[in-house]
C-alpha positions as MATLAB code, in Angstrom:
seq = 'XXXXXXXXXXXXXXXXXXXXXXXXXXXXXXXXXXXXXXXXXXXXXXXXXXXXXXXXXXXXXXXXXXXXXXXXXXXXXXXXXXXXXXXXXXXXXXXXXXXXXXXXXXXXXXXXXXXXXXXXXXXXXXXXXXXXXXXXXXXXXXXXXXXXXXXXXXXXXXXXXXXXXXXXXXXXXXXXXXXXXXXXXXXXXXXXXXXXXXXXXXXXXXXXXXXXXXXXXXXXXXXXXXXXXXXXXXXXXXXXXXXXXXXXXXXXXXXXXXXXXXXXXXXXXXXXXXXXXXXXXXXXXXXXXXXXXXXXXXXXXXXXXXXXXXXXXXXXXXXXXXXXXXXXXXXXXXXXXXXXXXXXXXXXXXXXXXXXXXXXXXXXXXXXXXXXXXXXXXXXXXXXXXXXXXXX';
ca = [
       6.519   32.258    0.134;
       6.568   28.752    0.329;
       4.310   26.613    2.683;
       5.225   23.363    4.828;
       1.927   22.049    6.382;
       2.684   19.429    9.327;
      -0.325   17.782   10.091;
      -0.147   16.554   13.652;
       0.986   18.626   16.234;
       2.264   15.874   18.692;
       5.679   15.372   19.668;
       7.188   14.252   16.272;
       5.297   17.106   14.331;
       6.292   20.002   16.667;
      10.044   18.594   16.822;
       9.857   18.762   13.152;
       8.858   22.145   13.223;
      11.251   23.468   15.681;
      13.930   21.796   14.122;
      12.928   23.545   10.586;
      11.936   26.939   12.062;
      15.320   28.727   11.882;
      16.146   27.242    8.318;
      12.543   28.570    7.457;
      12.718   32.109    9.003;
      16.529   32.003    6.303;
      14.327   30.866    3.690;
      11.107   32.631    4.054;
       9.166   29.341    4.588;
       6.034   29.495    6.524;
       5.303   26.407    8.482;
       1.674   25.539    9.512;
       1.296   23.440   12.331;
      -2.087   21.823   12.455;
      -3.170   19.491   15.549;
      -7.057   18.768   16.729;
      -6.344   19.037   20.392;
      -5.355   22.779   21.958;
      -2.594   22.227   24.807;
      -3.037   24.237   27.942;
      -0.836   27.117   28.115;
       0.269   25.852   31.850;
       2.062   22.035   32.240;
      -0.070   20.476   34.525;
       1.704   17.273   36.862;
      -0.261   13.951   36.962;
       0.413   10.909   38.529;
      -0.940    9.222   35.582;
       0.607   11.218   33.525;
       2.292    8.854   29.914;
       5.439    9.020   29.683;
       8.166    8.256   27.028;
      11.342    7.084   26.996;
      14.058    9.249   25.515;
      17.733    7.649   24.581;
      21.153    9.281   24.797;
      20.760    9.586   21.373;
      17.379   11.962   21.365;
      19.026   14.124   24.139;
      21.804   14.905   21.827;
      19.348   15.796   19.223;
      17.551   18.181   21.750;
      20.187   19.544   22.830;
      21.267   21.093   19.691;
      17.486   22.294   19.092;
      18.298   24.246   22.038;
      15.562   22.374   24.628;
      17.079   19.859   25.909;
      17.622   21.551   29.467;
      14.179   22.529   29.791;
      13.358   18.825   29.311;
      15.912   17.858   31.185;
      13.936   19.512   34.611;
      11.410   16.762   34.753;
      13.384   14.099   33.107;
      14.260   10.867   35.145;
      17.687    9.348   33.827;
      17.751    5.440   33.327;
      21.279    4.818   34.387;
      20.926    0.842   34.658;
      18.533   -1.555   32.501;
      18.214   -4.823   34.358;
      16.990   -7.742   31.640;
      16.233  -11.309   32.681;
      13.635  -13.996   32.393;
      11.259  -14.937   35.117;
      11.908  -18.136   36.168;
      15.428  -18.589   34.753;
      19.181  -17.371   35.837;
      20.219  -15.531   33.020;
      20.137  -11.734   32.713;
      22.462   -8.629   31.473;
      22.903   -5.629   33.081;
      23.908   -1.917   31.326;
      25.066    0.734   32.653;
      25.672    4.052   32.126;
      29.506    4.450   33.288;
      30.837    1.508   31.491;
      29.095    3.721   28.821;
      30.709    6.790   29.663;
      27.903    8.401   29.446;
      25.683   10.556   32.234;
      22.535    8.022   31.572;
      21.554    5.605   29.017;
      18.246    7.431   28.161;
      15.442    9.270   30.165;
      12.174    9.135   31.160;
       9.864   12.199   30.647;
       6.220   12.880   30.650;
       4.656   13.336   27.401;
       2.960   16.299   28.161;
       6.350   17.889   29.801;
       8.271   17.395   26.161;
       5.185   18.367   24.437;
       4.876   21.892   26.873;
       8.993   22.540   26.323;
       8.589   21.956   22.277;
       6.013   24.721   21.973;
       6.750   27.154   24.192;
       9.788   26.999   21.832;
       8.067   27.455   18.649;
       8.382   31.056   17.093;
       5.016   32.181   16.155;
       6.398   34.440   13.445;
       7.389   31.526   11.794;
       5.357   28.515   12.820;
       1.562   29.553   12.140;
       0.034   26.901   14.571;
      -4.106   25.749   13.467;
      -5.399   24.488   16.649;
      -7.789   22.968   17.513;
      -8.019   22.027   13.204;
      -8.104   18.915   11.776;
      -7.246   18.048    7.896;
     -10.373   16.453    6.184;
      -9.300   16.357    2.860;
      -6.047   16.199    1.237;
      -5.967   16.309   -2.459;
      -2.635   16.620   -5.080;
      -2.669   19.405   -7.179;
       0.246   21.085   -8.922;
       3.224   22.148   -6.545;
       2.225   20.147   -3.655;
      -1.184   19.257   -1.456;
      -4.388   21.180   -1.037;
      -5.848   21.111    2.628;
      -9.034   21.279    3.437;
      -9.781   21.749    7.282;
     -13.060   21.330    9.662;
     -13.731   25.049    9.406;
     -13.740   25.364    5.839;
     -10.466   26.769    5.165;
      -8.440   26.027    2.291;
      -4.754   26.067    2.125;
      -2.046   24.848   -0.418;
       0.974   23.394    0.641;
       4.787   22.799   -0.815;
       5.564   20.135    1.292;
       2.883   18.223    3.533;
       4.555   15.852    6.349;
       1.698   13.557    7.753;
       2.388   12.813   11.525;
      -1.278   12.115   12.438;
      -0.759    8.853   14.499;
      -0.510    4.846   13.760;
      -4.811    5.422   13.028;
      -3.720    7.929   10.146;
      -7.510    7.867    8.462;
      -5.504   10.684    5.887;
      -2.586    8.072    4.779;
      -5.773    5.556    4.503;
      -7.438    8.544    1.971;
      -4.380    8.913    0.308;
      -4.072    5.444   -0.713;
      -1.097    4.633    0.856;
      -0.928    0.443    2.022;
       0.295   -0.375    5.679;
       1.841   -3.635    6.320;
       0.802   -4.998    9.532;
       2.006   -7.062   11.587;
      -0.620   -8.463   14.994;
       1.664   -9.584   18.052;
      -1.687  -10.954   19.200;
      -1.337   -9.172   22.521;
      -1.916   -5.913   24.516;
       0.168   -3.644   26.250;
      -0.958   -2.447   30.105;
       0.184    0.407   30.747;
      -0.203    2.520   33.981;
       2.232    4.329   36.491;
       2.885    2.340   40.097;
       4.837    3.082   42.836;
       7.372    0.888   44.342;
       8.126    0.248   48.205;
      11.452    0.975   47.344;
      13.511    3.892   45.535;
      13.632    2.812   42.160;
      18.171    4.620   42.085;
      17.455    5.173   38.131;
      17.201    1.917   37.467;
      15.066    0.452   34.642;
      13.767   -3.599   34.260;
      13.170   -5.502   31.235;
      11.806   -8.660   32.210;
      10.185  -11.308   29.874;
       7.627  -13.605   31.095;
       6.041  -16.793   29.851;
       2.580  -14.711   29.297;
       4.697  -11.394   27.884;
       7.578   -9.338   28.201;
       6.877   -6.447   30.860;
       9.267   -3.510   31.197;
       9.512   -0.565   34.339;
      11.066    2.449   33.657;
      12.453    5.271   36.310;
       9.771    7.936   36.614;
      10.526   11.286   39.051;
       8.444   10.988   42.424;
       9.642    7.488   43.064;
       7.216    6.290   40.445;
       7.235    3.586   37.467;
       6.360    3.929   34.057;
       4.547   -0.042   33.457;
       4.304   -1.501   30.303;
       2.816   -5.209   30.693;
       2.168   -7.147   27.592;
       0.155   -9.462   27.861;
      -2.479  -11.748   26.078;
      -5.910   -9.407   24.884;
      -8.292  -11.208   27.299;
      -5.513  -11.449   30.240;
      -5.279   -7.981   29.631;
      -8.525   -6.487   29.929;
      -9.084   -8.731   32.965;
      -5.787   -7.236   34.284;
      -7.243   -3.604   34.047;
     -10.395   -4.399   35.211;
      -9.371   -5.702   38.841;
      -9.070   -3.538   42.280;
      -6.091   -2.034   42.750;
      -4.683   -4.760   45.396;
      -5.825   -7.594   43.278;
      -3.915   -5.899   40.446;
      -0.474   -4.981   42.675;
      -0.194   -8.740   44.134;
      -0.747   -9.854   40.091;
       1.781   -7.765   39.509;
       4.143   -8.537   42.303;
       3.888  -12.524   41.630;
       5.026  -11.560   37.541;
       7.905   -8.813   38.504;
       9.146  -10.314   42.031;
      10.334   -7.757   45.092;
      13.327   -6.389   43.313;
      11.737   -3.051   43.985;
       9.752   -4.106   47.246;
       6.345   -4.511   47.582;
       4.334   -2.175   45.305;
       2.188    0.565   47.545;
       0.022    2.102   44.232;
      -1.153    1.900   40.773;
      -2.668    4.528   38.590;
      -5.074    4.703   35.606;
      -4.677    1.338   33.503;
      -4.563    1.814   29.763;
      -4.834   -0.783   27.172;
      -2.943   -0.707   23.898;
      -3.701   -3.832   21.304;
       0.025   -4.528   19.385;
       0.161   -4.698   16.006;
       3.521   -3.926   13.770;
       2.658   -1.360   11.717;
       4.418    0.089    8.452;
       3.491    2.165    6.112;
       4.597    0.715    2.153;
       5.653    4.619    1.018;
       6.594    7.281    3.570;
       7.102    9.822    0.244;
       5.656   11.298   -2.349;
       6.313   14.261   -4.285;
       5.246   17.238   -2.111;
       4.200   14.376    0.509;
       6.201   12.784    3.713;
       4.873    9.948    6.370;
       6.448   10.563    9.781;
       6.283    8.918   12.869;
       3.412    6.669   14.442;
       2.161    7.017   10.470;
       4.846    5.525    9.049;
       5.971    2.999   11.616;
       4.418    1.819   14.905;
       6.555   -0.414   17.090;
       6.412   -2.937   20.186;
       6.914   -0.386   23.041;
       9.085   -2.963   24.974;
      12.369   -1.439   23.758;
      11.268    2.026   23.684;
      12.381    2.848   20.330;
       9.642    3.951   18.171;
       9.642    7.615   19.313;
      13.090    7.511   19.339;
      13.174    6.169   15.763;
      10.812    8.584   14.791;
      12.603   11.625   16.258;
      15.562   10.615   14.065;
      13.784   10.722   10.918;
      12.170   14.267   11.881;
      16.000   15.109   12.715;
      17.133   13.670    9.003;
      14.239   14.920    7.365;
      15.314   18.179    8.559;
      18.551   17.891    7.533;
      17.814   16.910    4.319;
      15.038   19.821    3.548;
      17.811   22.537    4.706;
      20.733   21.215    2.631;
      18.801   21.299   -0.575;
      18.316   24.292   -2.896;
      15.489   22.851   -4.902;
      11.959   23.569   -4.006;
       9.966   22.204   -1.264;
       8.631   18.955   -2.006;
      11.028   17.861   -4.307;
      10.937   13.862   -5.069;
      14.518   13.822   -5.569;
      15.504   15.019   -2.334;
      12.793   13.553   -0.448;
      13.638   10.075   -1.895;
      17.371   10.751   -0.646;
      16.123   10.900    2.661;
      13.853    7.923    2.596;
      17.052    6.310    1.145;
      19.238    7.399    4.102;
      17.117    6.684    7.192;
      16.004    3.152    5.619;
      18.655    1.279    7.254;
      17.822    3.126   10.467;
      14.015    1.859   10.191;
      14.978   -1.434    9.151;
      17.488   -2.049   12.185;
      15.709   -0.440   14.821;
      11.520   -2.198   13.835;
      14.162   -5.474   13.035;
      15.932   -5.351   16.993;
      12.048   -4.229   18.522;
      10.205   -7.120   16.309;
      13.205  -10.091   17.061;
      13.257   -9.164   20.925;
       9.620   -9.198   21.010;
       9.596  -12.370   19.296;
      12.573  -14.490   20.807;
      11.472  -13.575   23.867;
       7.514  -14.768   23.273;
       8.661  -18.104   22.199;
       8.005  -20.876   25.023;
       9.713  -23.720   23.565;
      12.339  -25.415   25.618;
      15.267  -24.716   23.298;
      14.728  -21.185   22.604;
      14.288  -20.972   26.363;
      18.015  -22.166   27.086;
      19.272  -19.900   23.826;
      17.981  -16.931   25.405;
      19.618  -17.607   28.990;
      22.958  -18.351   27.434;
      22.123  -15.262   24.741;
      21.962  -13.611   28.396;
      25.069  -14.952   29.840;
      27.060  -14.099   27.025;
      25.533  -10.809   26.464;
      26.647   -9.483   30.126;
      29.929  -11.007   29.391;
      30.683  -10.105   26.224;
      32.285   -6.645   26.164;
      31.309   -6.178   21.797;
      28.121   -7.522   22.420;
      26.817   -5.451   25.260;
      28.184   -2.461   23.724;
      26.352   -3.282   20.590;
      22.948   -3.923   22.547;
      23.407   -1.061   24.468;
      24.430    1.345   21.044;
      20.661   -0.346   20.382;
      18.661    0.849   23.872;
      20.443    4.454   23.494;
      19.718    5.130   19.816;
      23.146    5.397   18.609;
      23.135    1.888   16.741;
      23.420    3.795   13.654;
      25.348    6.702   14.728;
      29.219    7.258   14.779;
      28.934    8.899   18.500;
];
């Protein structure tokens, strides 16, 4: 019997797994799912609850893993994204009909997708070590030996490493990050609007940072504010109605006056990839091997795709697990993927930073021309639903 350790048992890890697990029950794999933190066996609701946003693209993926309706009870469709510049008259506006398309992503709490992905795990075939963390990994013939917190030793075929951006196991490992520091810091918290938010989303860049609110269900937003480190941390720090009127002078009253904000959290940005993402017996996924700007909501999107192609890739093959050859052909194949995607998060982050007077008037007309350009909006919104490299 062979044995596929994922070490990480967050979103990307247990997608991985479910999308290998009936593959692996064919093939007699074993798959050991290791994560430090034990989820409750009941979904508890939050008003703080995170929450991530999932494009067209990651529905259809869930759907043919066979959870996507389960998701689908708590998620809150985006079906229009507003973006425009404070201050200036440009913006474009997509939406999900000229699409053809029921939304053009979701919004779902973490712990909701997290719940749904592991109440669909099949124990027979996903052994799941948890609470366990990985202290050690070490190469040895035919793959990776594990050495966990308790003592226990176990040898892998394959070992996928979806541990987080703070991957202290890719640092072990000797595997070089390339980073990139935006030199600001994401706020992120849940508010609620004086007005129903109808499913629509808001990307709005600001001289200080780009700030983006996303449907949530309960008439709530998903914030993220980005904004300079010290701004930042004097942003969480301030009572709640010194925080919503901040908030209301940078966003305007296209939603009303805001009535509540939750727990602030505060998220330093740095762009974050790893140099290798595989090794023989070895594979970097998610957060590990590439952390992105959240304004565009793509890195768990991205990330879900390579889980999906790495998938793909470890059930078409008939040579063993952890085979360079065939983990190089998937590097090779979702490289273009990573490239566009961290390429359109990086360039919006940046164009849209830039103060100077004639990037300013670029942008608006880069606006005006994006709502009225039928190619180009479809191209942008291809982008925001994770379909720019896919045929559907």
């Amino acid at each position: 019997m062979q044995t596929l350790a994922i070490i990480g048992g967050g979103l990307v890890g247990a997608s991985l797994a479910l999308a290998l697990q009936q593959g692996a029950r064919e093939r007699g794999w074993q798959i050991r799912l290791i994560e430090p933190f034990a989820p409750g066996d009941e979904y508890q609701p939050s008003y703080d609850a995170r929450s991530t946003a999932l494009s067209w693209g990651t529905r259809l993926i869930y759907q043919r893993l066979g959870v996507w309706s389960q998701i689908a009870e708590r998620a809150e469709p985006i079906r229009r994204i507003h973006v425009s510049e404070r201050g200036r008259c440009g913006a474009a506006r997509l939406e999900a009909d000229r699409e053809g398309v029921e939304a053009l992503g979701y919004v779902v709490e973490n712990a909701w997708i997290g719940h749904c992905l592991w109440q669909a795990l099949d124990d027979r075939v996903v052994l799941r070590d948890c609470p366990a963390e990985v202290q050690q990994l070490q190469a040895h013939d035919g793959g990776y030996r594990l050495t966990l917190n308790n003592g226990q030793q176990l040898d892998s075929a394959l070992t996928v490493l979806a541990d987080g951006g703070r991957s202290g196991l890719r640092e072990q490992l000797g595997i070089h990050i390339k980073r990139t520091p935006y030199g600001q810091t994401a706020l992120i918290a849940n508010v609620t609007p004086g007005q129903a938010h109808d499913g629509l989303a808001f990307e709005r860049f600001t001289e200080d940072g780009p700030m983006a609110l996303l449907p949530v269900r309960d008439n709530r937003c998903a914030l993220v504010w980005t904004r300079p480190q010290a701004d930042a941390g004097r942003l969480a720090a301030l009572p709640e109605p010194q925080f919503l009127a901040e908030l209301q002078r940078a966003f305007g009253y296209r939603l009303g006056t805001f009535q509540q904000v939750g727990a602030r959290h505060l998220y330093p940005l740095t762009l974050v990839e790893a140099e290798e993402q595989v090794r023989t017996g070895l594979v970097v996924l998610g957060n590990a091997a590439h952390s992105l700007h959240p304004i565009a909501g793509q890195g768990y999107n991205l990330s879900l795709r390579d889980a999906d192609a790495l998938s793909a890739a470890l059930l078409a093959s008939t040579a063993a697990l952890g085979n360079l050859a065939v983990l190089q052909g998937y590097a090779a194949r979702q490289r273009f993927d990573q490239q566009l995607t961290v390429g359109f998060s990086d360039q919006v982050t940046r164009l849209f930073g830039d103060s100077a007077a004639l990037r300013i008037a670029g942008r608006n007309l880069g606006l005006f021309g994006l709502d009225l350009l039928p190619p180009a909006k479809r191209w942008f919104a291809r982008q925001a639903m994770g379909l720019g490299t896919r045929a559907g």
